[in-house]
N, C-alpha and C positions, 0 to 999 in steps of 0.2 A: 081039035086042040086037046092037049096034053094039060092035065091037073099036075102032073110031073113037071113038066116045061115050062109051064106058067110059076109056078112055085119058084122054079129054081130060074126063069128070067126073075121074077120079082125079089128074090133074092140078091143076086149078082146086082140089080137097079138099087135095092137097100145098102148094100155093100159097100156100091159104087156113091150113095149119096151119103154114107159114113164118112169114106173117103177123103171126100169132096166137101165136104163141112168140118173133119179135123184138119183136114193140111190147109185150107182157107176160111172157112168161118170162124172155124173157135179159135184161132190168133186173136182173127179181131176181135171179137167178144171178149178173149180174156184182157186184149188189151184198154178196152175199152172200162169193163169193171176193174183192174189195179190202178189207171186212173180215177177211176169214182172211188174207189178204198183211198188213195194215196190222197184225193182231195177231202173227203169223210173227215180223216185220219188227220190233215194239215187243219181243216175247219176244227177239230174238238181240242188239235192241239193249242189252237191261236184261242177260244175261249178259253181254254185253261189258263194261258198266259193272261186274256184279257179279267179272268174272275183276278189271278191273283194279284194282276195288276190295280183291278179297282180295290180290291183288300185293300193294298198298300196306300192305295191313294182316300181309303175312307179314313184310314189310322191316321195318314197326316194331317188329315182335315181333321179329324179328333182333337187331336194334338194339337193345331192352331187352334183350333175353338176355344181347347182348356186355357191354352196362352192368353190368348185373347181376352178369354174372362179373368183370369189372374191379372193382367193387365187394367184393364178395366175397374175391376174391384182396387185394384192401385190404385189409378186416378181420382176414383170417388172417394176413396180415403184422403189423400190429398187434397182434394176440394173441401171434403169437411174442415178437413183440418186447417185449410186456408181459411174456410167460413167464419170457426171460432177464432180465427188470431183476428179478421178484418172486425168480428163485432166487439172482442175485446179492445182492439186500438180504437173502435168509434165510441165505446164505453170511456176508454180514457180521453180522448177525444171531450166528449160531451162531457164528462165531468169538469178538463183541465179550464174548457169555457163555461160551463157553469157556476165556476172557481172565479174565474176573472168578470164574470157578469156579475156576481155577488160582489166583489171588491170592487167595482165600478160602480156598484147601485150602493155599496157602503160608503165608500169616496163624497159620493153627491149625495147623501141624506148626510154626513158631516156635514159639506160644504153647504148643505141648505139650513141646519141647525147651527152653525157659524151666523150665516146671514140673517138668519131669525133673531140668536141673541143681540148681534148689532144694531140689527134693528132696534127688538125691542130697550137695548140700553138706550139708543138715540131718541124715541118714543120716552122712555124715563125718565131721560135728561132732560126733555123738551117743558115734560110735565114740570118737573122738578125745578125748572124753571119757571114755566105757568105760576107753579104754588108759592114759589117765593117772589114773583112780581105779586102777585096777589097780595100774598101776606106784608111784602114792604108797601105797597102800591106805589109803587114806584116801577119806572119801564129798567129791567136789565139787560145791557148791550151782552149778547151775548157773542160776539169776537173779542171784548174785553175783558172778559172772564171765561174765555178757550180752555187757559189751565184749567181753570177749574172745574171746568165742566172734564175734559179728558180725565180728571182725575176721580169725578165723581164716575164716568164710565168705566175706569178698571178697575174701581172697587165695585160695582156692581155685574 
């Protein structure tokens, strides 16, 4: 055997497995990594889309938030502010009956200081009667001297 022949079969064999790996393996291979670049490449594109997509979707949720609490801070304004009118109407409220229980509880301490004087004229007159049966001793009808007794009550 030849170190000549053997060199130059193993040559020709290299040659032939060059060959034989560009005309049919390295297609596939390259087709096989432009698909992995072209999906790499589609994957970093759709995160990109998807970051800028959540950006846009963190701003509007921002954005509603701010709303929201501007809204918000509305209503509890509005509620105070209802607060103070509902305890100012229950202020006027309780005073307009405080108002009306005072003139009712004025009403009937007249009407009881009416019924007390009448009383006591009628108590007066009775006396006033007593002291002048006494003093005449003698009995006075007193339906027969009515005038006189009403009259002794409105001067008293």
């Amino acid at each position: 055997m030849n170190i000549n022949a053997t060199l130059f079969a193993q040559a020709v064999v290299f040659a032939l497995f060059i060959w034989v790996t560009v005309k049919f393996i390295w297609p596939l291979l390259q087709d096989k990594i432009d698909a992995r670049q072209k999906t790499i490449a589609d994957g970093l594109a759709a995160a990109e889309q998807g970051r800028k997509s959540l950006e846009l979707s963190t701003r509007q949720a921002d954005e509603e938030i701010r709303k929201a609490r501007e809204r918000a801070a509305e209503i509890i304004g509005q509620a105070e502010r209802r607060t103070a009118q509902m305890i100012e109407e229950a202020k006027s409220a309780a005073k307009e009956e405080g108002n009306r229980e005072k003139a009712a509880a004025k009403a009937e301490i007249d009407q009881e200081v009416t019924r007390a004087r009448e009383q006591l004229r009628d108590r007066v007159a009775s006396l006033a009667v007593a002291g002048a049966e006494k003093i005449l001793r003698r009995e006075v009808d007193a339906r027969a001297h009515g005038e006189l007794l009403d009259a002794i009550k409105r001067q008293l």
